[in-house]
C-alpha positions in Angstrom: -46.2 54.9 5.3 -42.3 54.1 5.2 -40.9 53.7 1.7 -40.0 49.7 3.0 -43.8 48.8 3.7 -45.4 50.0 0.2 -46.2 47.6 -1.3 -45.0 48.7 -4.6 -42.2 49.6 -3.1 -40.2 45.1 -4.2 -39.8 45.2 -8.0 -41.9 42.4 -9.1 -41.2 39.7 -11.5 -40.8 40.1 -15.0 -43.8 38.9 -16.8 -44.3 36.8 -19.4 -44.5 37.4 -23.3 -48.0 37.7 -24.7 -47.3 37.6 -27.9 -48.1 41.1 -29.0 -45.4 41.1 -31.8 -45.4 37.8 -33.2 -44.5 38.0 -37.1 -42.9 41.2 -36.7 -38.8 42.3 -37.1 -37.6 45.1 -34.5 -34.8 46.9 -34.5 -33.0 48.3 -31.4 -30.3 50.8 -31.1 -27.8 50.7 -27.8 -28.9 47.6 -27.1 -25.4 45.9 -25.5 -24.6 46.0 -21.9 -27.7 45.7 -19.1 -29.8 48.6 -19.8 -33.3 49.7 -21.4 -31.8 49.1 -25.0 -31.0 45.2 -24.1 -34.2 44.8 -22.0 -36.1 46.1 -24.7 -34.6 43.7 -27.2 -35.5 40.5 -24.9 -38.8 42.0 -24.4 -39.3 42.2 -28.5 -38.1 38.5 -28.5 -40.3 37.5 -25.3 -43.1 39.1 -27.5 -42.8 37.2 -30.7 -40.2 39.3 -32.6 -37.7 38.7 -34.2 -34.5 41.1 -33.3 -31.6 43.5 -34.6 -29.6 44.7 -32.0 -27.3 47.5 -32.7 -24.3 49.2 -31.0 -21.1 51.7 -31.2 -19.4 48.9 -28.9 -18.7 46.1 -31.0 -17.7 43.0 -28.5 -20.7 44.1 -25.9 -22.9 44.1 -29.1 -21.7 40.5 -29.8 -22.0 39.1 -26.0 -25.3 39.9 -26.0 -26.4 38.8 -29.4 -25.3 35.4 -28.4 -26.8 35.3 -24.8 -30.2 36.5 -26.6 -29.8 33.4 -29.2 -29.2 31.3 -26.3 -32.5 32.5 -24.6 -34.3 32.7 -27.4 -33.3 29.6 -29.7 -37.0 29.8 -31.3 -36.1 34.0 -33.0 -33.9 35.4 -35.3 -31.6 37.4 -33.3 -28.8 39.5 -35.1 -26.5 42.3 -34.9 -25.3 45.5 -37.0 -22.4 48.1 -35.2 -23.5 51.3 -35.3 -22.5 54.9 -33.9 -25.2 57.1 -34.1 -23.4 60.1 -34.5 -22.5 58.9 -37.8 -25.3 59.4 -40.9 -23.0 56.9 -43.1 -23.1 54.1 -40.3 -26.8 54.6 -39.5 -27.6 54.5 -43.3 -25.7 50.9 -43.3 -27.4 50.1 -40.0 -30.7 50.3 -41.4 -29.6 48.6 -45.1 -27.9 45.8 -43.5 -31.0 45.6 -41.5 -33.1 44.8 -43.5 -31.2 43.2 -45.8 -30.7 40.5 -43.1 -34.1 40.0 -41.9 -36.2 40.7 -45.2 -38.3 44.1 -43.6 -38.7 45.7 -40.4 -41.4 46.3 -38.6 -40.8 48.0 -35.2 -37.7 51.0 -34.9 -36.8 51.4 -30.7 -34.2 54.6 -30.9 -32.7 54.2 -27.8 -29.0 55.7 -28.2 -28.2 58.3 -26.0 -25.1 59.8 -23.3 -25.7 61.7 -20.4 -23.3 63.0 -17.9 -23.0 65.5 -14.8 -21.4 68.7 -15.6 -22.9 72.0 -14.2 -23.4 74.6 -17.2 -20.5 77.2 -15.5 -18.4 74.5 -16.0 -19.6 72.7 -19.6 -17.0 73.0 -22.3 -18.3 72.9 -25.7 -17.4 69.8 -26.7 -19.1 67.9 -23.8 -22.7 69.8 -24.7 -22.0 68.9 -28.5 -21.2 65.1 -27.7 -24.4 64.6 -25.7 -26.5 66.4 -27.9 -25.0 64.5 -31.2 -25.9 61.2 -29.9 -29.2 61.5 -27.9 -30.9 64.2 -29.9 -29.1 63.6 -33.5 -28.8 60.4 -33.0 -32.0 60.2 -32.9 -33.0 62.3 -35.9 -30.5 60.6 -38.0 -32.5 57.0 -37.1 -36.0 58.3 -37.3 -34.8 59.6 -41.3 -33.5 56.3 -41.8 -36.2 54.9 -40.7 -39.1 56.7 -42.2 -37.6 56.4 -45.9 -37.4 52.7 -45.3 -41.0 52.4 -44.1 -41.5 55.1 -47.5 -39.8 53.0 -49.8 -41.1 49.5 -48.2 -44.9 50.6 -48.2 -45.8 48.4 -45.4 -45.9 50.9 -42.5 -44.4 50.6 -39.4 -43.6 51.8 -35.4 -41.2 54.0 -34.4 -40.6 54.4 -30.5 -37.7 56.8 -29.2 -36.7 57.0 -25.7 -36.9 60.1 -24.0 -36.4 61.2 -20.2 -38.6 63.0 -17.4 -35.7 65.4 -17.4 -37.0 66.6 -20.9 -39.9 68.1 -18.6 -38.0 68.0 -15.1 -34.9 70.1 -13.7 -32.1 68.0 -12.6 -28.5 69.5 -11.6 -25.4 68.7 -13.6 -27.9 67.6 -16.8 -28.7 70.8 -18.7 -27.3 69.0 -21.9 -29.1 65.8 -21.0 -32.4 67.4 -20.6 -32.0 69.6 -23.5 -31.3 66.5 -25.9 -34.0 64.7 -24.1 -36.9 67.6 -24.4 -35.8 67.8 -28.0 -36.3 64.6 -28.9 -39.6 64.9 -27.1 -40.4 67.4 -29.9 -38.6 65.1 -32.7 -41.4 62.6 -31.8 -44.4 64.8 -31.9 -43.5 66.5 -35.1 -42.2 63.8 -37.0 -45.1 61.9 -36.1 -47.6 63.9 -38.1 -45.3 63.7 -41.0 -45.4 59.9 -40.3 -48.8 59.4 -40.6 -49.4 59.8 -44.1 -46.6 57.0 -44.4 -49.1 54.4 -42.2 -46.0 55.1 -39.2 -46.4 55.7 -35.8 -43.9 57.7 -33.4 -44.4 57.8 -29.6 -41.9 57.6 -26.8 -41.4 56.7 -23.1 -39.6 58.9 -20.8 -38.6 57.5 -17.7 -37.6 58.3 -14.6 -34.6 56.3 -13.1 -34.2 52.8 -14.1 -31.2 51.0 -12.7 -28.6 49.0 -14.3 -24.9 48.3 -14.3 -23.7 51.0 -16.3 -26.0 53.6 -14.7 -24.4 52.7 -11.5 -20.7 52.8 -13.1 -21.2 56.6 -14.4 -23.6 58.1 -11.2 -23.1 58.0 -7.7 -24.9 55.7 -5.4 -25.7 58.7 -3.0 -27.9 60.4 -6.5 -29.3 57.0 -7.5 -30.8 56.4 -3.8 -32.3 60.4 -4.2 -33.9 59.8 -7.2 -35.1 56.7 -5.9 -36.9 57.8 -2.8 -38.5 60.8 -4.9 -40.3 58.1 -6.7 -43.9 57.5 -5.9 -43.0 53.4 -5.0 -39.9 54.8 -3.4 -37.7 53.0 -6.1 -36.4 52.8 -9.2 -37.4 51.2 -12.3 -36.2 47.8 -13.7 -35.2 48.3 -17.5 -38.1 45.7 -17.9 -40.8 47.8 -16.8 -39.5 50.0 -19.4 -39.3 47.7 -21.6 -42.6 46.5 -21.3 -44.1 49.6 -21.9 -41.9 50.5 -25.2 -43.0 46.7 -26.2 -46.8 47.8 -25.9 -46.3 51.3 -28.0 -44.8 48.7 -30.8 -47.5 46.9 -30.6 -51.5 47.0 -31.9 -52.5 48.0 -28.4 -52.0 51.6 -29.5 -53.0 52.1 -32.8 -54.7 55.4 -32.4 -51.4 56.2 -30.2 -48.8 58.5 -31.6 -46.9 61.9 -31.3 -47.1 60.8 -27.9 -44.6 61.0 -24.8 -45.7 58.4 -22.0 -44.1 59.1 -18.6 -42.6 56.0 -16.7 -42.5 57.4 -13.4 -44.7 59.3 -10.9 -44.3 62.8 -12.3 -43.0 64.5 -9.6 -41.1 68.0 -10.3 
C-alpha cells in the first residue's frame, strides 16, 4: 500500500472539546507561535479550562493570548513571560500564576530547544543551552510546581513533553535526545515523590509534529524522512498532540502516572 492511499495517511479534523477539564486552571509553558505548546493551550480552553500561557518571547506570547481570547470569549485566558532557564522567572511565573487565576490545576511543561549539530562538532555551549531549557527547564517547573500543589493542598497534574528521540537515535540530536531521555526519567521519579502530594506526572513523546517554526529550523528534505518513517506515512498535527496531553490532564487517567506515552508508531 502507497503512503497516498492509507487511509490514515490525510490528517483529519480537529475534534471537538468534550469538556474533560471544565472548572479547572492550566498552565502552559512555550505556548506562543504555532506549535504543541499553543495547540495544547486551545485544546485546555476547547476542554473547559481556563488558561495561562507562558513564554521567553514576549510579543509572540501576547499575539496569541489575544487570538485565544478572541476564540475563546467564554475562558479566562492570560499570560506570564517566562525563560525557563531562569529559577527567579519560573518562581514568578508560577506566583503570578496563581495569583491571577486564584489556583491551578493542570501544569503542561512544554519548553524545550533542539538543534542539528553532530557531537565532533558540538561546542560546549550549544550542549549546555539545550540541555538548560529542555531538561532544566523542566526540573525548574516541575519544583515550582509541586511546592505549589504542596502548599495549595488541592492536588493537581503535571504533564511534560518528551520526544521519541529520548528512546530513538536521530543524527545531529545527541543533546536533544539526551535532554529528552532525561526528562523521561524526571517524570518517572518525580512522580512517585508526587504521589503522596495527590499529583500526577506523565508525559507524551512524540514523533514529528509539524508546524511553522519546526519548518523554519529543519530542512524540508528531514521533515519528509521522518514523515514517511511514520506508520500513517505522515506527521502529526500539534492537535493530536494536544489531544492526547489534554486527556493525561484529565480524570481519564487517574490511575495514570510516571508514565511516557508514545505519539507515534515506534519505529527505531
Amino acid at each position: 500500500m502507497t503512503v497516498n492511499s492509507h487511509p490514515l495517511a490525510i490528517a483529519p479534523a480537529e475534534v471537538v472539546g468534550h469538556g474533560l477539564l471544565t472548572g479547572r486552571t492550566a498552565l502552559v509553558t512555550a505556548a506562543a507561535g504555532t506549535g504543541i505548546g499553543s495547540a495544547t493551550a486551545r485544546r485546555m480552553l476547547a476542554e473547559g479550562a481556563d488558561v495561562i500561557v507562558s513564554d521567553y518571547h514576549e510579543r509572540r506570547l501576547e499575539t496569541t493570548r489575544a487570538e485565544l481570547s478572541e476564540n475563546y470569549p467564554d475562558r479566562r485566558v492570560a499570560a506570564v513571560p517566562c525563560d525557563v532557564s531562569s529559577s527567579e522567572q519560573v518562581a514568578r511565573l508560577f506566583s503570578e500564576a496563581a495569583q491571577v487565576m486564584g489556583r491551578l490545576d493542570v501544569v503542561v511543561n512544554n519548553a524545550g530547544l533542539g538543534g542539528e549539530t553532530p557531537v565532533i562538532d558540538m561546542t560546549d555551549e550549544q550542549w549546555d543551552r539545550v540541555l538548560d531549557v529542555t531538561l532544566n527547564g523542566t526540573f525548574r517547573c516541575t519544583r515550582e510546581a509541586l511546592r505549589y500543589f504542596r502548599n495549595a493542598g488541592h492536588g493537581g497534574v503535571i504533564v511534560n513533553n518528551a520526544s521519541v528521540l529520548g528512546w530513538r537515535a536521530q543524527h545531529g540530536q545527541a543533546h536533544y535526545a539526551a535532554a529528552k531521555a532525561g526528562v523521561m526519567a524526571l517524570t518517572r521519579c518525580s512522580a512517585i515523590e508526587a504521589a503522596e502530594l495527590g499529583v500526577r506526572i506523565n508525559a507524551v513523546a512524540p514523533s514529528i509534529a509539524t508546524h511553522a517554526f519546526l519548518a523554519k529550523v529543519t530542512s524540508n528534505e528531514l521533515l519528509d524522512r521522518l514523515a514517511a518513517g511514520e506508520a500513517f506515512g505522515r506527521a502529526a498535527q500539534p492537535w493530536e498532540v494536544a489531544a492526547t496531553i489534554a486527556m493525561l490532564a484529565s480524570d481519564y487517567t487517574t490511575y495514570l502516572t510516571g508514565e511516557v506515552v508514545s505519539i507515534s508508531s515506534q519505529r527505531a
